[in-house]
Structures are given as structure tokens and as C-alpha cells.
C-alpha positions in Angstrom: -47.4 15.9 55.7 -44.8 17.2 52.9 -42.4 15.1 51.3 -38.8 16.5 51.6 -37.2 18.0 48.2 -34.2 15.5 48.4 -36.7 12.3 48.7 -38.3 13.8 46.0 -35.5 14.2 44.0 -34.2 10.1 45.3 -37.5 9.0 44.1 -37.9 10.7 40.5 -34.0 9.2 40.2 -35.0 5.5 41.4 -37.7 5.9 38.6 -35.5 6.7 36.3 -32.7 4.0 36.8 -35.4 1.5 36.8 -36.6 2.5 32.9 -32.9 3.2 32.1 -31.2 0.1 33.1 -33.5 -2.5 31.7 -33.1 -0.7 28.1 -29.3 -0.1 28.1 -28.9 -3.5 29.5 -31.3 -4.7 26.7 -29.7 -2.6 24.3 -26.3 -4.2 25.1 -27.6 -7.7 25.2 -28.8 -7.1 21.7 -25.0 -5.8 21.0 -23.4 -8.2 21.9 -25.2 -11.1 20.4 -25.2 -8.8 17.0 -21.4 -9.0 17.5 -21.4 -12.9 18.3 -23.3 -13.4 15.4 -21.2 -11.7 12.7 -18.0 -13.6 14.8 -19.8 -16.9 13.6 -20.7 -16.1 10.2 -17.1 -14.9 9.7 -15.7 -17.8 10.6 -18.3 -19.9 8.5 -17.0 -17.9 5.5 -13.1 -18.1 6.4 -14.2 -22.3 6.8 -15.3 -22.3 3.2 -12.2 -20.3 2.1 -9.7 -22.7 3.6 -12.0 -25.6 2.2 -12.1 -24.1 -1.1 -8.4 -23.3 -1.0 -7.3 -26.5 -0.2 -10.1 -27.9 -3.1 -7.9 -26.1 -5.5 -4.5 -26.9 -4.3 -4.7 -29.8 -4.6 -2.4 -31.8 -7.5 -4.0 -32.1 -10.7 -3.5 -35.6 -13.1 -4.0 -35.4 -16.6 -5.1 -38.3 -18.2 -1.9 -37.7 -20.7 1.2 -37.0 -20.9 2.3 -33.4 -21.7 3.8 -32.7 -25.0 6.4 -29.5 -25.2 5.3 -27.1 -27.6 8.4 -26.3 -30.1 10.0 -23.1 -29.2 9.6 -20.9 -32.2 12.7 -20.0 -34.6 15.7 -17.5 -33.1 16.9 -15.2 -34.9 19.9 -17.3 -36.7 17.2 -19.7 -37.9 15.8 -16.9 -40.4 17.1 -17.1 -43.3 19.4 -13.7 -44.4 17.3 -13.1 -47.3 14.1 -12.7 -45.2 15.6 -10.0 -43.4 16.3 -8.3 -46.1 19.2 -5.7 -46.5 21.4 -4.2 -44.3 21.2 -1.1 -45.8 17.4 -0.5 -45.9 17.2 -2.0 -42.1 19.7 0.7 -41.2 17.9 3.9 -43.4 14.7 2.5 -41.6 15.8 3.8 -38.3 14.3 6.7 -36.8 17.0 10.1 -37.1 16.8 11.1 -33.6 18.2 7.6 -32.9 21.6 8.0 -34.1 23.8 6.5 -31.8 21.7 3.8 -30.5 21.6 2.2 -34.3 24.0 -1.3 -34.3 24.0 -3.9 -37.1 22.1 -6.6 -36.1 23.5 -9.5 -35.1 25.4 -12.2 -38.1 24.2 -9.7 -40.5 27.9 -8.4 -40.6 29.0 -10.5 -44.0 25.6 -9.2 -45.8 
């Protein structure tokens, strides 16, 4: 007795399904938990951000007070003779600056 061509063809299918199906549905399984896993290791590592955020946030005491450091001198607190003349700052100045070239500021009586 023969065996049709279309149970043939049902049979050599079943076979295959029943190799097929227990690997893709293993190789999803191991998918998914791959996925799961790096979902809880990234929220382990955003944890120890905030933690470490809010370590360094936090106000910081100084056993002392804080001291202001002097500003240092303006300009009108050099004396005119350390800035020397008007005339050599002026011949100082580059010649394709013409126009640009003011007297410096309370040098105007020196």
C-alpha cells in the first residue's frame, strides 16, 4: 500500500514544525531574558547615578569661614608713571589700526 504524495508532504511538514518550533521558541526565550537582563542592569547603573548624584549635591560645611580674596587693582589704581607715556602708548599701536586708536582712559592730563 502507497502512501499518498500530500500525506507525504503533511508528514515531512509535521517533522519539520516539531524541530522548528522548539528552537525559535528557545531562541526567543533566550531573547527575551537577554533583554530582561540588560533592563535590570540598566536600572542598577541609573540607581547608582541618582545615588551618586544626590551624594554630591548635597551642601557642603567648611569648618571655616570664607575669606574674600582682594580684588586686584583697576586701572585708576596704577599709578600714571607706571603706564608710562602717552605718546610711546599711542606710536606702539599697530598702523593698520588707525581709527580704532583712543587715549586711554584719565591719561588725558599726561
Amino acid at each position: 500500500m502507497g502512501v499518498s504524495k500530500q500525506m507525504t508532504f503533511t508528514l515531512a511538514c509535521a517533522v519539520v514544525l516539531s524541530a522548528l518550533v522548539p528552537g525559535l521558541a528557545g531562541y526567543l526565550s533566550a531573547r527575551l531574558e537577554a533583554i530582561e537582563s540588560a533592563e535590570r542592569s540598566l536600572r542598577a547603573l541609573e540607581t547608582r547615578l541618582h545615588i551618586r548624584e544626590a551624594r554630591d549635591a548635597r551642601p557642603v560645611s567648611y569648618p571655616g569661614p570664607c575669606v574674600r580674596t582682594p580684588a586686584a587693582p583697576g586701572y585708576e589704581d596704577v599709578p600714571t608713571a607706571a603706564l608710562g607715556h602717552r605718546r610711546q602708548w599711542v606710536d606702539d599701536v599697530p598702523a593698520w589700526l588707525p581709527g580704532m586708536v583712543t587715549e586711554p582712559p584719565h591719561a588725558g592730563g599726561h
